[in-house]
N, C-alpha and C positions, 0 to 999 in steps of 0.2 A: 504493500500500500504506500509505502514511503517514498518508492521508487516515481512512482504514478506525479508528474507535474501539475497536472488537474487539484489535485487531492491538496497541493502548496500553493497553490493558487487560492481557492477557497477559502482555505484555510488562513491565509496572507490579509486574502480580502476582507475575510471577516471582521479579524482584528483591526485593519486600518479603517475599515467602517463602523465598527462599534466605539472606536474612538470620536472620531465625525458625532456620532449617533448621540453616546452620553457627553458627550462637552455641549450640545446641541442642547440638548434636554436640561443640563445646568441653566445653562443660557436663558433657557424660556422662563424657569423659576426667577432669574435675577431681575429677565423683563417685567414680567408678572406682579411682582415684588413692588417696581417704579412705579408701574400704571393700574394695576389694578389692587385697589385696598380689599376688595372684600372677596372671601376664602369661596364663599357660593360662586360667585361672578368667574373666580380661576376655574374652577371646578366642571363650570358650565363650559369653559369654551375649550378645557382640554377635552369634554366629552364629546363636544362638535366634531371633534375632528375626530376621533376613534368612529364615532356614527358614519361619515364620511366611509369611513375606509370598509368597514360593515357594509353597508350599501353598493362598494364595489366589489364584493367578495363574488357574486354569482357571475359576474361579466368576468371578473379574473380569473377564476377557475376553467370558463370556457373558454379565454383566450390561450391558457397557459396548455391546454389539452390540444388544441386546432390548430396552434401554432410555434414556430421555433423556441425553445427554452433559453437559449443563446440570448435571440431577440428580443424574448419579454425582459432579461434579464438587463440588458443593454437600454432598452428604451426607461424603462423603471430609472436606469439609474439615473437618465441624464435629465425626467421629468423628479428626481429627488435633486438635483443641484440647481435645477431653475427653482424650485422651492423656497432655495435659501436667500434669492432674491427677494422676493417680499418680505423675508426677517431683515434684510438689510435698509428695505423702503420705511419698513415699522419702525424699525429706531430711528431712522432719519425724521422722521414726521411725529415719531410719540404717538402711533396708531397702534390701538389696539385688533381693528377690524383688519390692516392688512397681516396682522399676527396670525390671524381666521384664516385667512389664505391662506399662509405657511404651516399652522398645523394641518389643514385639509390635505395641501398638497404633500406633507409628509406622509402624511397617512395613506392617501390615496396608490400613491409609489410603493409603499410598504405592503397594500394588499397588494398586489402582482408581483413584486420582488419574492419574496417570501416562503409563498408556497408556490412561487418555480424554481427555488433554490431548493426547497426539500424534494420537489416531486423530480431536479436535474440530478442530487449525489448517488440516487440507486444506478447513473447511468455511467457515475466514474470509479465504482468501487466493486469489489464482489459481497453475491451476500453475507458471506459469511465472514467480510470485514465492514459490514455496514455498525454493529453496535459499536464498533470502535472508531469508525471512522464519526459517529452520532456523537459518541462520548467526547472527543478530541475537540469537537465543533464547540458541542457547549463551553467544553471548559476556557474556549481560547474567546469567544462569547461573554466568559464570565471574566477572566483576566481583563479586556477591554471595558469592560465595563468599571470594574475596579481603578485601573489608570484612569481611565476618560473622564470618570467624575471625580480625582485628586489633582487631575492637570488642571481642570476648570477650573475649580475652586483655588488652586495659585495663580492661574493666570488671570481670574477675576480682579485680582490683589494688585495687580500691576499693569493690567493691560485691558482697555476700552471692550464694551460688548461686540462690539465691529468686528476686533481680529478674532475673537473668539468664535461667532459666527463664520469668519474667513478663512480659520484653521478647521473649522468644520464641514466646508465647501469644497478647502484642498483634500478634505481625507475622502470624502466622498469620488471627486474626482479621481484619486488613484485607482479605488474600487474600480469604478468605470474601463478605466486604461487595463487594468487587469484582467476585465471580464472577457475584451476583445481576445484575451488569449487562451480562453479554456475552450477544450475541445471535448465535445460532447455526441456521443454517438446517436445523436438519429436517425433511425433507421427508418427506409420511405417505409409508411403504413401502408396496408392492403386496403382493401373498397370497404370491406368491413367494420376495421379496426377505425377509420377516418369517419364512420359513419358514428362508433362512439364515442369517438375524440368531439364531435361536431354535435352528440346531443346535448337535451338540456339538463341543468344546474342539478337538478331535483333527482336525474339518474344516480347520485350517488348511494341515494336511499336504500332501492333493490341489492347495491351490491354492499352495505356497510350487511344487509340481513345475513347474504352469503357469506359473509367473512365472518365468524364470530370472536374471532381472538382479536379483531382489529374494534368489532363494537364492545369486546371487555375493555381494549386501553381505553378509549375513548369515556366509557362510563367513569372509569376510576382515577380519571385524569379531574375529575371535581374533585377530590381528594387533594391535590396541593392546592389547585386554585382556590381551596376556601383558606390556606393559608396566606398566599400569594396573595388574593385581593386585597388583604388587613397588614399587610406587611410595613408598612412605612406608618400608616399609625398606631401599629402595635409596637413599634420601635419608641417614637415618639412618646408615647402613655407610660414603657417599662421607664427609661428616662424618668420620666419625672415620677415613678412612681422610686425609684430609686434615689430620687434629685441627684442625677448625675446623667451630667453632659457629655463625657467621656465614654458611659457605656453603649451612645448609640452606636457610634464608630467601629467598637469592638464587636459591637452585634453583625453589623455588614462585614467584619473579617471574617468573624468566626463562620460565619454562614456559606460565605466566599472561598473559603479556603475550604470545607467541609463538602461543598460542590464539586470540589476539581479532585479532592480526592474518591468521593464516589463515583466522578466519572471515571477515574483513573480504573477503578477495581471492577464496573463492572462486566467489561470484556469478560475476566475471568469468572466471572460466576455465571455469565448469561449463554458458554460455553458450556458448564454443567448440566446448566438446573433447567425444570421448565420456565419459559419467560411470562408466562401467568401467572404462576407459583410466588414468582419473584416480585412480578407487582403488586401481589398480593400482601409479601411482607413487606414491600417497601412503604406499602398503604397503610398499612398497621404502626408500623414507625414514625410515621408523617403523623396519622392520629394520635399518637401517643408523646410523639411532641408536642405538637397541640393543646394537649390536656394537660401535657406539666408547666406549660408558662402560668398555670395557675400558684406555681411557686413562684413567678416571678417578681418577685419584692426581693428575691435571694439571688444577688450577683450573680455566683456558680452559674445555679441552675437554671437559669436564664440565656445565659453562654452556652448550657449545656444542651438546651432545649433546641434554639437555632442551628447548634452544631447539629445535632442529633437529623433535624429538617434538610439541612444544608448536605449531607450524608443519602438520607434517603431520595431525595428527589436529582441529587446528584446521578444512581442508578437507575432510579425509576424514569425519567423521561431520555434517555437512550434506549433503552427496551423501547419504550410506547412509540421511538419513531423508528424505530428498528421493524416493530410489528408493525405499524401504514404503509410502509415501504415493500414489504414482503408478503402483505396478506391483500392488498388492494391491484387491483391492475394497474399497470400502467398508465392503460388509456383513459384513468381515471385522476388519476395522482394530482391534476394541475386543478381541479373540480372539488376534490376529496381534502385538499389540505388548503384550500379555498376555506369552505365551508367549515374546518376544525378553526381555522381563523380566525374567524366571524364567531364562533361559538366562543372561543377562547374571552374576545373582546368584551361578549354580553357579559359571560359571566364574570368576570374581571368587573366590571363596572358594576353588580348586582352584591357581588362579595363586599366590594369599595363600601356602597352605600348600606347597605346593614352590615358591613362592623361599624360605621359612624352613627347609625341608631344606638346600635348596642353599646358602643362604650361611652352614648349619650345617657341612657337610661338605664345601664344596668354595671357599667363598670369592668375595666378588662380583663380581671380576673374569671369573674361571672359569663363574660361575652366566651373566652375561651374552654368553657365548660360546654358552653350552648355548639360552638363551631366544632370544637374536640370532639365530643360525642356524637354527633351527625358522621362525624369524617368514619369514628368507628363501629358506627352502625351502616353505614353504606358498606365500608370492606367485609365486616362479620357475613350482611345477608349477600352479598351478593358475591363475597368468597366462596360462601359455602354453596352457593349453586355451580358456581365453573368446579371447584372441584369435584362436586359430584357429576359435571361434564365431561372431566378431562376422566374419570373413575372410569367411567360408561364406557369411552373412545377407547381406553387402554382393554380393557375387558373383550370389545370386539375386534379391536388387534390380535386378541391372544386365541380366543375362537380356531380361528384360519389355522394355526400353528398346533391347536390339540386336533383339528380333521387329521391333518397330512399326519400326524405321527398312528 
């Protein structure tokens, strides 16, 4: 896999566009911060722009299936660097409306970028170096992310929102320059296969039923995201529920570092075990993080809890794209990871706004009990059905084997 340029490419590009990405995103905060006082009004217009990108998810999908992956990939990038033009008009003017712009158009790029980046790497790796090659991605994902938002935050210190934006513009642009050089096997489709690449949005449905290992990830993928929605202000609350400003920082390492290590490990276990099996106990760990930050008033265990999250979700979503990859068709993939897209964002923004009831009216101690418990009553029931699926499957495997003897 190492051998493979494609694989260095992507991999390259990632990181110099997750830098772009989180300096970007600092950036919007410090805008934000200027022009707009009130926490609902931010709120409002970052959801704008996630709605946006939601909204293109059905056309993305079907463009990314009917047409070059190369090309969506290519056009995406270069309608993400025209983008950053209306971040640059916004500060020049103290607009916040042409901001609207710039997050739509981030967003808009982002649904097409995306899921033709997941539905292109089944096309440069084998499968059986896909959970490694998943795992590598995130964690170089997650490195980017960690620089991008410590570069920000010094060079906000010294240097105007302008270059910051324009350091965000150049990182983008190298993406671009790189993408020209990945070589991506597509192979001309039959009358057939162009007939499915070419139907509509809603085809994925029939084929998520046929695949059943690909509709358990997808189920149990609500499972971090009830963590991930609350993430930043469950950081914020442990903080002052500590009064200590030092522990957010440590929260985002511990977590960060906890991610790269599970992605690191889980090639090796996902070579063993079954990879349902696997998201089964990574779901249970995730739950059970969850339900200990109700220690959180105890520094440790607070560290320990994130880590513990940061660990499991580190393994668990390399598996989960390891199985869309390998369980869905092809001529599905640019429709199929559309559509998880678009699911990902809703709930992302439904997690958002009930833990902000909940740590309004119940405290987040309390709110972590209510999300905890959910996340371990999803894995419990509906662990116990795939295993007594995967039970059945094994049982009629073994049939066949007591005939012939």
């Amino acid at each position: 896999m190492w051998k493979n340029k494609n694989v260095w490419i992507i991999l390259t590009g990632e990181f110099i566009a997750g830098l772009g990405l989180w300096m970007g995103i600092i950036g919007n905060l410090e805008f934000m911060q200027q022009y707009i006082p009130s926490d609902f009004y931010k709120s409002l217009l970052l959801i704008a722009g996630l709605l946006a990108g939601v909204a293109a998810g059905p056309a993305a999908g079907k463009m990314i299936d009917s047409r070059s992956k190369k090309n969506v990939l290519i056009v995406s990038g270069i309608a993400r660097m025209l983008s950053v033009l209306f971040m640059f008009a916004a500060i020049s003017y103290g607009s916040v409306w042409l901001m609207l712009l710039f997050l739509i158009g981030i967003q808009l790029s982002a649904a097409f970028y995306f899921p033709a980046l997941q539905a292109s790497i089944p096309m440069i790796v084998k499968d059986e170096e896909l959970v490694q090659m998943n795992g590598v991605h995130m964690n170089v994902a997650t490195l980017s992310r960690i620089i991008g938002t410590a570069l920000a935050g010094i060079l906000l210190a010294y240097v105007s929102l302008t270059v910051v934006y324009a350091l965000s513009m150049a990182a983008y642009g190298l993406l671009l320059v790189s993408t020209f050089f990945l070589s991506l096997e597509e192979k001309q489709a039959s009358d057939s296969e162009n007939r499915i690449s070419q139907g509509g949005f809603l085809e994925v449905m029939p084929v998520l039923k046929k695949a059943p290992a690909a509709l358990s990830a997808l189920i149990l993928t609500i499972i971090p995201m009830l963590f991930i929605g609350g993430f930043n202000l469950m950081v914020i609350n442990i903080s002052e529920l500590q009064q200590s400003t030092a522990v957010k920082g440590l929260l985002y390492t511990v977590e960060g570092l906890s991610f790269m290590v599970g992605a690191f490990l889980v090639k090796k276990l996902a070579d063993r075990f079954n990879h349902i099996k696997l998201m089964l106990i990574f779901s249970l760990s995730t739950s059970i993080a969850h339900l200990s930050l109700f220690f959180s008033d105890h520094f440790w265990m607070s560290l320990l809890s994130f880590g513990l999250f940061g660990l499991s979700v580190g393994c668990f979503f390399p598996i989960a794209s390891t199985i869309f990859q390998t369980r869905i068709q092809k001529e599905y993939h640019g429709r199929f990871f559309s559509f998880r897209n678009m699911l990902d964002r809703v709930m992302f923004q439904v997690v958002l706004l009930g833990t902000g009831l909940l740590l309004d009216t119940i405290g987040l101690q309390y709110m972590v009990l209510v999300f905890g418990a959910l996340s371990l009553a999803l894995t419990l029931v509906y662990g116990k059905k795939q295993l007594l699926a995967i039970s059945r499957s094994s049982a009629v495997c073994r049939e066949p084997e007591k005939a012939s003897r």
